[in-house]
C-alpha positions as CSV (number, residue, x, y, z in Angstrom):
1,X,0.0,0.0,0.0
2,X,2.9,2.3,-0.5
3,X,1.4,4.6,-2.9
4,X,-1.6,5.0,-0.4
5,X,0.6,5.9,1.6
6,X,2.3,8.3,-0.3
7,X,-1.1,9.8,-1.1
8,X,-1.9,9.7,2.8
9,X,1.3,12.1,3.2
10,X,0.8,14.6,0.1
11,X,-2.9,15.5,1.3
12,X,-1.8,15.1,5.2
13,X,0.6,18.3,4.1
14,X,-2.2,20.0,2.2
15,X,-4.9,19.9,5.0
16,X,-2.2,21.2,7.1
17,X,-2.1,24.8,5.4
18,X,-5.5,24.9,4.3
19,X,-6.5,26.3,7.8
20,X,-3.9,28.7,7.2
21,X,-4.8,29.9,4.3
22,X,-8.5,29.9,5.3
23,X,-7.4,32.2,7.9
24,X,-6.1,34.8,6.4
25,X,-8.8,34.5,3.3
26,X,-11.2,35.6,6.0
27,X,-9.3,39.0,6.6
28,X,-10.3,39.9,2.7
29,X,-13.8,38.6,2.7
30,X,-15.8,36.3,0.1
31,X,-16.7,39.2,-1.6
32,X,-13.0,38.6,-2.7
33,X,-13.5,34.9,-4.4
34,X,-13.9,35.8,-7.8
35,X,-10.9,38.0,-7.6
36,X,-8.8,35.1,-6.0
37,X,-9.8,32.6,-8.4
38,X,-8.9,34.8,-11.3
39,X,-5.5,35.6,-10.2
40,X,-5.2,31.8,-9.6
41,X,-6.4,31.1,-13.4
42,X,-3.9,33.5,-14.6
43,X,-0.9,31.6,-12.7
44,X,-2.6,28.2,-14.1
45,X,-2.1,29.4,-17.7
46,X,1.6,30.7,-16.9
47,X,2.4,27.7,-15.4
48,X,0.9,25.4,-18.0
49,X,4.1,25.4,-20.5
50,X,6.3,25.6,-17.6
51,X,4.7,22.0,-16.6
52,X,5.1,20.9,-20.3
53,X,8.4,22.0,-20.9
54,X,9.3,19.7,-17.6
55,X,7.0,17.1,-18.5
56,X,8.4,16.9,-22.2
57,X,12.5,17.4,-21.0
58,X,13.2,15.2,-18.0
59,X,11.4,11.6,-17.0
60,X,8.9,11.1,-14.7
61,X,11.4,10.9,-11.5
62,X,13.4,14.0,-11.9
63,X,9.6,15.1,-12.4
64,X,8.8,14.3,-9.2
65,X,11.7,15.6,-7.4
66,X,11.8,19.0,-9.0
67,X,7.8,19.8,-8.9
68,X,7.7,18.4,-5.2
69,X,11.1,19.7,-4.3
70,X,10.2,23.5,-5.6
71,X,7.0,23.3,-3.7
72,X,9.0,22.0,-0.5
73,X,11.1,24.8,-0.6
74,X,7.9,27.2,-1.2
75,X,7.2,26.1,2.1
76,X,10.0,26.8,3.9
77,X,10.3,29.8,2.3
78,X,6.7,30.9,3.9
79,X,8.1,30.8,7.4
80,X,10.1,33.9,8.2
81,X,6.6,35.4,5.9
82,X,4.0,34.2,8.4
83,X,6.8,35.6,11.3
84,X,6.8,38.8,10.0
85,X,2.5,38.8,9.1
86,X,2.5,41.7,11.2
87,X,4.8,43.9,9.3
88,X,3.2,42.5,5.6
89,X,-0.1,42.7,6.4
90,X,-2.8,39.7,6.6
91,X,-4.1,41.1,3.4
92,X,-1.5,41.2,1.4
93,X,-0.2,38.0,2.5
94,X,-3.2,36.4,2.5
95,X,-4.3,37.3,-1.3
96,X,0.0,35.6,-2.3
97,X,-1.0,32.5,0.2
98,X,-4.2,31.8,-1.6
99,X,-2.9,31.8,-4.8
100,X,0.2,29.7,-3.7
101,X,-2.1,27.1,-1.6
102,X,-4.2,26.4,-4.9
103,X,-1.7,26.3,-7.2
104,X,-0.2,23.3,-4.7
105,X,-3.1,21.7,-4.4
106,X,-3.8,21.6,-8.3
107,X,-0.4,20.5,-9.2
108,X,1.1,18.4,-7.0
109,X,-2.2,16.3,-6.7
110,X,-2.3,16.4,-10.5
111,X,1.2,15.3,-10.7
112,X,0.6,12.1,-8.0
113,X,-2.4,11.0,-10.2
114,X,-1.0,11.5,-13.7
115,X,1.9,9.0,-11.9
116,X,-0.8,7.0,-10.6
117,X,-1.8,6.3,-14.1
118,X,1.5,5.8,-15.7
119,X,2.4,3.2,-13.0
120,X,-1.1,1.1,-12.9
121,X,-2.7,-0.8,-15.8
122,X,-6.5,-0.1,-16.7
123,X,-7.3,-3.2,-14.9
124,X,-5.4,-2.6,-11.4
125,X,-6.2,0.8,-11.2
126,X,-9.8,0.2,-10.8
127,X,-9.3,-2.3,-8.1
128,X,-6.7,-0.2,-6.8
129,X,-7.2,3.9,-7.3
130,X,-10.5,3.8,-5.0
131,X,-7.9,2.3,-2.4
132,X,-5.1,5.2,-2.8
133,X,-8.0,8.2,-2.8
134,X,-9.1,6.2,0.9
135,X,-5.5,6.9,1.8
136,X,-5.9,10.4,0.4
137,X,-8.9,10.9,2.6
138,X,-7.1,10.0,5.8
139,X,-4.7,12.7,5.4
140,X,-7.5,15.2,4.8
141,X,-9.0,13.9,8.0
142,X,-5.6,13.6,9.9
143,X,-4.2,17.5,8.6
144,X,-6.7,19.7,10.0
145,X,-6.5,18.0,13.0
146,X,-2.3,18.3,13.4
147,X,-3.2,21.7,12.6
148,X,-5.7,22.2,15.4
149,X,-4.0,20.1,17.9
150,X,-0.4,22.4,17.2
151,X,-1.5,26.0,16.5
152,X,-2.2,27.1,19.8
153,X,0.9,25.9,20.9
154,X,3.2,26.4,18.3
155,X,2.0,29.2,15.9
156,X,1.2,28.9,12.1
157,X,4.7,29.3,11.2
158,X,6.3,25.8,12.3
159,X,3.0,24.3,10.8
160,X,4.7,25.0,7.3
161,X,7.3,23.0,8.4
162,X,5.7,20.2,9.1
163,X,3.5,20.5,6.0
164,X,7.0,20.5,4.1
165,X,7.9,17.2,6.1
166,X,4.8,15.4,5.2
167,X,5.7,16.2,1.6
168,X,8.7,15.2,1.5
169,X,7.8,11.8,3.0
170,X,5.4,11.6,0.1
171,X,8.7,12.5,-2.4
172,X,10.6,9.4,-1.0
173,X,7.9,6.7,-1.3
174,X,6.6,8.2,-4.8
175,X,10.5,7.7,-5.8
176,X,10.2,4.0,-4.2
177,X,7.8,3.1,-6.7
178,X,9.5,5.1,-9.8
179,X,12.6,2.6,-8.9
180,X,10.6,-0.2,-8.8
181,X,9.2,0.5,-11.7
182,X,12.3,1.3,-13.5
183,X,12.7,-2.5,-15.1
184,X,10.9,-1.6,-18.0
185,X,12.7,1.6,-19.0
186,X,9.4,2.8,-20.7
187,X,8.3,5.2,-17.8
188,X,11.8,6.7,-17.2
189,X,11.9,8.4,-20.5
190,X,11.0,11.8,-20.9
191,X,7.9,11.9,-23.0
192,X,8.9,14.6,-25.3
193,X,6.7,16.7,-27.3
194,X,5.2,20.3,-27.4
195,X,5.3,21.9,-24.1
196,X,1.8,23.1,-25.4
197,X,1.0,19.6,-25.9
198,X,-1.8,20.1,-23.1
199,X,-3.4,22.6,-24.9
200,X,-3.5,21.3,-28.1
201,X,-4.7,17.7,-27.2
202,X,-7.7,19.3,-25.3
203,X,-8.7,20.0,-28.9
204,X,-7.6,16.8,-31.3
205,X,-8.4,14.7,-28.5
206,X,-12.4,13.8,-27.8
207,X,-11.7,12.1,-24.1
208,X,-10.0,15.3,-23.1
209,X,-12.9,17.2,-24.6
210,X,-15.6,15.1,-22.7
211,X,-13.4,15.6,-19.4
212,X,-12.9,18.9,-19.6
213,X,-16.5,20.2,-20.2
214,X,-17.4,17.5,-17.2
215,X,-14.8,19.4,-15.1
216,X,-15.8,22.6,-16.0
217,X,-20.1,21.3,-15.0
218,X,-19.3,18.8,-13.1
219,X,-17.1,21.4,-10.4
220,X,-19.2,23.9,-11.5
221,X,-21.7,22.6,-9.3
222,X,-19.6,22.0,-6.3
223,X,-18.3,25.7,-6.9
224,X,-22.3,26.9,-7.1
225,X,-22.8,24.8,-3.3
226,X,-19.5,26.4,-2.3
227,X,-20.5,30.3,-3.2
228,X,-24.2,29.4,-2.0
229,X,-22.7,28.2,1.5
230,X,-20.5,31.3,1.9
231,X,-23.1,33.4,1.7
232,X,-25.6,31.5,4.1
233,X,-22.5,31.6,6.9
234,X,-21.9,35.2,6.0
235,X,-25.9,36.3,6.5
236,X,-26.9,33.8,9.3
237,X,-23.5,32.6,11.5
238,X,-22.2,35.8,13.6
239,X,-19.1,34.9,15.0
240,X,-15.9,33.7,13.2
241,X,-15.9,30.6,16.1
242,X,-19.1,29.4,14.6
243,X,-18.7,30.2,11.3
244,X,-14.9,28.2,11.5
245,X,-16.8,25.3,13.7
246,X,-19.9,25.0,10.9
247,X,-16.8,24.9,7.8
248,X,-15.4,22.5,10.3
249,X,-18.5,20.4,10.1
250,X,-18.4,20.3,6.8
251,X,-15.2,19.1,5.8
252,X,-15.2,16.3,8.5
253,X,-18.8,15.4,6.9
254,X,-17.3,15.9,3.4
255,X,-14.0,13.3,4.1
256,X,-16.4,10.6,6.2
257,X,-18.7,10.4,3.2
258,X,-16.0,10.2,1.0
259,X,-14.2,7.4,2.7
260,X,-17.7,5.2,3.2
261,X,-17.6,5.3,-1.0
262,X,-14.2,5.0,-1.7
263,X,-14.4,1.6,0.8
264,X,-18.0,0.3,-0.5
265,X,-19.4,1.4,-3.5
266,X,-17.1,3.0,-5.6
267,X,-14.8,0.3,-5.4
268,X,-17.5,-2.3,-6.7
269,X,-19.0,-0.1,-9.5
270,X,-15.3,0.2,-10.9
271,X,-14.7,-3.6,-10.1
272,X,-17.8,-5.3,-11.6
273,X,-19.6,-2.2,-14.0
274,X,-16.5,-0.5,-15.0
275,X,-16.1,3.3,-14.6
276,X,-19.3,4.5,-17.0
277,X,-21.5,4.3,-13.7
278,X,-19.2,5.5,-11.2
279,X,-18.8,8.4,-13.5
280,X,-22.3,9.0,-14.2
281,X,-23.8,8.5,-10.6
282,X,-22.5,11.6,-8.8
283,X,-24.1,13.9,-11.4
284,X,-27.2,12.5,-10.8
285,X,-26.7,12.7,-7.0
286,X,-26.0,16.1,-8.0
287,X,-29.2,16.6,-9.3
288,X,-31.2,15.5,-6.7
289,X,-29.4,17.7,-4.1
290,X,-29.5,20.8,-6.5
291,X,-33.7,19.9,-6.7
292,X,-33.6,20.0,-3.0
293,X,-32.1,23.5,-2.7
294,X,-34.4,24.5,-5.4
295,X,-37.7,23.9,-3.3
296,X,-36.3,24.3,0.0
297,X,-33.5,27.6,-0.4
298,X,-32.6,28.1,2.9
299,X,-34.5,26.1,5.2
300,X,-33.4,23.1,7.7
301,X,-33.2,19.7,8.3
302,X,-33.7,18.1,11.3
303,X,-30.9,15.7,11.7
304,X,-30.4,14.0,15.1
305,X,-32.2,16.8,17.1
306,X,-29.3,19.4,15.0
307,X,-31.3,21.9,12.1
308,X,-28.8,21.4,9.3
309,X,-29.0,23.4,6.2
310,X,-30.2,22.3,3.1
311,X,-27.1,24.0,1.4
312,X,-24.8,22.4,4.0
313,X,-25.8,19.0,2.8
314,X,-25.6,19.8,-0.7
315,X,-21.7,20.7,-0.6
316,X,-21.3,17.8,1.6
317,X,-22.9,15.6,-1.1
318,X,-21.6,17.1,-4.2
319,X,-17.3,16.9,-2.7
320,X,-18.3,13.7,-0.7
321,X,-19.2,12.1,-3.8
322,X,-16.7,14.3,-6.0
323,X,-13.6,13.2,-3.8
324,X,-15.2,9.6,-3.1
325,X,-16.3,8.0,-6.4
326,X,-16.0,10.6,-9.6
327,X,-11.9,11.2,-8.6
328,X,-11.4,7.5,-8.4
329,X,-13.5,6.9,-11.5
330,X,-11.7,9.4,-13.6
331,X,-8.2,8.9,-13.1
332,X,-8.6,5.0,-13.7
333,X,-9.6,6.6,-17.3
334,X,-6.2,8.3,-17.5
335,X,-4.8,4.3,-17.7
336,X,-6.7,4.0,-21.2
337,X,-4.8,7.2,-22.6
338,X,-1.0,8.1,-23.9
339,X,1.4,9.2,-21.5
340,X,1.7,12.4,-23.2
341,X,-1.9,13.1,-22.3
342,X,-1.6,11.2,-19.2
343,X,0.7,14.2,-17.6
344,X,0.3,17.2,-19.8
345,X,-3.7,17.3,-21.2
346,X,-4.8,15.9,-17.2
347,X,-2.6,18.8,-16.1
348,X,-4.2,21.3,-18.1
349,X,-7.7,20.3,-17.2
350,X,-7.0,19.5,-13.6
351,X,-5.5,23.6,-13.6
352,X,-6.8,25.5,-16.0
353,X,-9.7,24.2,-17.0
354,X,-10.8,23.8,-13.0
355,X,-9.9,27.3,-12.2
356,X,-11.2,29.2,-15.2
357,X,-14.5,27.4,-14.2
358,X,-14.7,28.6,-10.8
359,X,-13.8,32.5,-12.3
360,X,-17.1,31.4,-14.2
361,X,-19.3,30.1,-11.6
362,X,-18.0,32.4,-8.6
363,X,-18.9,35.6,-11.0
364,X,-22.1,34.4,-11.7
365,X,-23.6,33.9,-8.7
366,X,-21.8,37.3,-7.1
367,X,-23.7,38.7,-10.2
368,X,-27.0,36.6,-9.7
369,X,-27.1,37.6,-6.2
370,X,-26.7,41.4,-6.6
371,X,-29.8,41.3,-9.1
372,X,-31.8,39.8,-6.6
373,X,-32.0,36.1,-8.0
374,X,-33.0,33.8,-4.4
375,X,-30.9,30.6,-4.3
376,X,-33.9,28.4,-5.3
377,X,-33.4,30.0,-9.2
378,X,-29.7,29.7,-9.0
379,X,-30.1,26.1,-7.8
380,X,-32.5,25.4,-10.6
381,X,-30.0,26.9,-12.9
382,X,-27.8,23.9,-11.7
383,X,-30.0,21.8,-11.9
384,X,-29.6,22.5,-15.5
385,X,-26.0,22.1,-15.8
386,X,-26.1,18.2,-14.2
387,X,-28.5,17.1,-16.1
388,X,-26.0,17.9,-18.9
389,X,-23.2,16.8,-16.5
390,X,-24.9,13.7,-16.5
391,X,-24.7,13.0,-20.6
392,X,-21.1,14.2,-20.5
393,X,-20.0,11.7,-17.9
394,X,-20.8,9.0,-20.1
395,X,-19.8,9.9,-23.1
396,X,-16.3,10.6,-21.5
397,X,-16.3,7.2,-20.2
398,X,-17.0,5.6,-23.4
399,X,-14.7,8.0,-25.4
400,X,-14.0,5.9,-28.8
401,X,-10.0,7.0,-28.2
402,X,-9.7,5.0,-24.8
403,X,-7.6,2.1,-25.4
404,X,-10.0,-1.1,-24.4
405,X,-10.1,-1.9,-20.5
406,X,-7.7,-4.9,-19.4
407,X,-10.1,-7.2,-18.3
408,X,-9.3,-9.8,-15.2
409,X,-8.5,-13.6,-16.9
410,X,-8.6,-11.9,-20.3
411,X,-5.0,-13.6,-20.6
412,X,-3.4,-9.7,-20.4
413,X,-0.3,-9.3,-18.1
414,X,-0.8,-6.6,-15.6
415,X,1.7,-4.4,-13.8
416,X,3.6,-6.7,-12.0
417,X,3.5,-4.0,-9.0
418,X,0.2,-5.0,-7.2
419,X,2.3,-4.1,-3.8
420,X,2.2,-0.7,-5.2
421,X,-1.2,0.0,-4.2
């Protein structure tokens, strides 16, 4: 279960500044989102040839060292920053942190799982990837926790530090697996190729199409919950100790979910139906929460004697099922595709594509809600998008230009690294 593991350790250091960031988010406002998320687009699509020109020069381990190294020693680099906040300004340094924190996320997660798929057949990594994303969600469950054990005793400075240590734990097992894997030679080359391949195979590609119009409705939707819930905390929860408990809440609700699906259901459905289901499912879960906020906007649910709100069960649904089944699903798709595509077109969607969506989504509904438009319209707008979310998911998973699935006892040869998992 190393690569579990390694996954356990690269989201363990995420969830660890998350908080962080969060905090000083707070000091600028939600009002600020669509401002954020630009910025952050706009660093996705410098990035994006930076990323190719790696991907196409070095192989796939001096990849991993130098995108997990730089990010290591963004970290440290933060330190002395968050020692001096005082002198910078929360502000300021909150508006650089935000950026930085998403650009991480995007990247080095994209990286792990564009590995992921290099390393494991079709056939594996759907028995398998469910598996990793469970170790994922342990991290996400374990690094907010470090973080709110530590903070009041050591300050959110040494916090980077150990966010840096966690990823470089992740570094040395990810490495592990690259030597292991290095019999066949194939995976150690560099891939070559345009450093705008990304780019261009979103086009000539159809698979990358499907994906990247399901990331761009698909998110969209967990963006919509996401704006929907700000405001509801901003209007209804006073204090910033209720509104951080409530977001609290959430997340904890968010990685539990996740982790029931990952263990049960998504695992079978990519087991014994393929990914076609697991891929279509959570848009139509989608669509029943989004129907939900529609009639009810912003009333309650009684749940154990607690009044939960409608929209608070529609984010948790929409990431619960997002993180638990359709992240599992879709990287088991990136088996089926060239490695070029693999690392470069995955990166692309998994930055830019996501970001540039949530400029979309977050300007819309800070637009919607300035011309009046109640949440049960802007719901029903969404309601819109997954039904069509829905269509795309299948037609992604049944893209003509995905090599066939390696079936169990079809007389293929798999990986040879089932330890890996």
């Amino acid at each position: 279960m190393v690569s579990a593991l390694a996954f356990f350790f690269v989201l363990t250091s995420y969830y660890i500044i998350r908080p962080v960031r969060d905090q000083l988010g707070g000091a600028v406002g939600s009002a600020q989102l669509p401002l954020f998320y630009a910025a952050t687009f706009v660093a996705m699509l410098l990035l994006t040839p930076v990323f190719g020109a790696l991907v196409a020069r070095f192989p796939r381990r001096r990849l991993l060292v130098w995108n997990y190294s730089f990010f290591i020693a963004c970290l440290l680099a933060f330190i002395p920053a968050f020692l001096a906040q005082d002198r910078i300004g929360a502000h300021a340094l909150g508006v650089v942190f935000f950026i930085w924190v998403s650009v991480f996320n995007l990247f080095v997660v994209s990286l792990f799982w564009s590995f992921m798929a290099d390393v494991f057949d079709s056939r594996r990594a759907r028995e398998v990837f469910p598996l990793i994303a469970l170790g994922g969600m342990a991290g996400a469950i374990v690094g907010p926790s470090v973080t709110g054990l530590l903070v009041g005793w050591i300050g959110v400075a040494p916090l980077l530090l150990i966010s840096a240590a966690m990823l470089a734990a992740s570094l040395a097992l990810l490495l592990q697996i690259s030597v292991q894997r290095a019999e066949g030679g194939a995976g150690e080359q560099p891939i070559g190729g345009s450093l705008w391949a990304g780019v261009r195979e979103l086009w000539s590609r159809p698979f990358l199409r499907w994906m990247a119009i399901l990331m761009l409705l698909g998110d969209g939707v967990g963006t919509l919950a996401y704006a929907l819930v700000a405001d509801y905390a901003k209007a209804h929860l006073a204090s910033t100790a209720v509104r951080t408990a409530f977001y609290a809440h959430i997340d904890l609700a968010v990685n539990l979910l996740g982790a029931l699906l990952q263990l049960t259901l998504s695992r079978w459905l990519l087991m014994h139906r393929g990914a076609v289901w697991a891929m279509v499912l959570p848009q139509l879960v989608n669509l029943g929460l989004l129907v939900m906020v529609a009639l009810g906007g912003h009333a309650q649910l009684d749940v154990l004697g607690y009044g939960v709100p409608l929209l608070a069960l529609m984010m948790v649904g929409t990431r619960g099922f997002m993180y638990g089944m359709t992240k599992p699903a879709s990287d088991a798709l990136y088996t089926r595709v060239p490695r070029e595509t693999r690392y470069k077109g995955k990166n692309f969607v998994d930055t830019a594509v996501w970001r540039f969506g949530d400029v979309v989504i977050t300007t819309g509904v800070s637009g919607m809600v300035k011309l009046g438009i109640g949440v049960g319209s802007i719901a029903l707008i969404g309601v819109g998008a997954s039904s069509l979310a829905a269509w795309i998911a299948r037609k992604a998973a049944t893209s003509p230009d995905l090599a066939p699935e390696i079936k169990a006892g079809n007389g293929e040869q798999g990986t040879g690294n089932e330890n890996l998992a």
